[in-house]
KEZATI-538635 format. One record per residue (C-alpha): x, y, z; residue in one letter; chain. Coordinates in steps of 0.25 Angstrom, whole numbers. Layout:
<atoms>
<<X,Y,Z>,A,A>
...
</atoms>
This chain:
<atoms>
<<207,-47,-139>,X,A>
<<210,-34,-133>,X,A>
<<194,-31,-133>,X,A>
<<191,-44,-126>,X,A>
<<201,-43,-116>,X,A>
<<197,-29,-112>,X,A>
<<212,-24,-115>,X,A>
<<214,-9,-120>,X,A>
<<222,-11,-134>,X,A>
<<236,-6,-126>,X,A>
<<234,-17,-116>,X,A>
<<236,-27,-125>,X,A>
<<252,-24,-127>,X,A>
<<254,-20,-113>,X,A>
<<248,-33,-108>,X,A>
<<257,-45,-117>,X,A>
<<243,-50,-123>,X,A>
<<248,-63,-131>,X,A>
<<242,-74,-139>,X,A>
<<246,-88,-138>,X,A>
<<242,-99,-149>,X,A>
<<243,-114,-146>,X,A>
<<253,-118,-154>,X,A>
<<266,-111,-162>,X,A>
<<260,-103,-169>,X,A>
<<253,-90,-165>,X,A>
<<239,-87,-173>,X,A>
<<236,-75,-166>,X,A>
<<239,-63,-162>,X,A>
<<234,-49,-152>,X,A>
<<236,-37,-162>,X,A>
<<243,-28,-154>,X,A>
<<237,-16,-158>,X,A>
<<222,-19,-159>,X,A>
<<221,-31,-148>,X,A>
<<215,-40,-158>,X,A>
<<217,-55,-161>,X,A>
<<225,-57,-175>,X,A>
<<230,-70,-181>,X,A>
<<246,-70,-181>,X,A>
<<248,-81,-191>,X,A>
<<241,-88,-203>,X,A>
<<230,-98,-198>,X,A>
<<229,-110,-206>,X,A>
<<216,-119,-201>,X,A>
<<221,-130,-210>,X,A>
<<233,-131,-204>,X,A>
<<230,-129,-191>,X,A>
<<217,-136,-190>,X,A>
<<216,-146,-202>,X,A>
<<205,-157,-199>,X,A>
<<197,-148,-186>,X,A>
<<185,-142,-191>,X,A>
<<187,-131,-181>,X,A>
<<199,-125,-181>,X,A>
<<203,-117,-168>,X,A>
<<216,-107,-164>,X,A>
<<215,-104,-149>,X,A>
<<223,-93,-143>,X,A>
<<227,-85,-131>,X,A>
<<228,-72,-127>,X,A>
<<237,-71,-113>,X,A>
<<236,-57,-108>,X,A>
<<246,-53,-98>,X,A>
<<243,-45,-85>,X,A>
<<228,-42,-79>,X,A>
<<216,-42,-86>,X,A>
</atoms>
């Protein structure tokens, strides 16, 4: 995430980079140290998608400050 957004590694803490899940529970994470996207919690595609086909997590990433 860190790549893609063109931030230095130390940017990252400085800036309040935070993810937000729809829903309660948070699936993912920004690993502080490396900038990279990591899953925060167990996923479990039967529970969370049982008849779709296709099963899709969205997130965001909300950086504060100027890009």
């Amino acid at each position: 995430v860190a790549k893609d957004m063109g931030l230095q590694l130390p940017a990252i803490q400085d800036r309040g980079i935070r993810m937000l899940d729809k829903g309660r529970t948070q699936y993912f994470a920004l690993h502080g140290k490396t900038g990279h996207l990591v899953t925060a919690e167990r996923i479990d595609r039967e529970q969370l998608c049982k008849s779709v086909q296709q099963c899709v997590l969205r997130c965001e990433v909300i950086v504060e400050g100027e890009m």
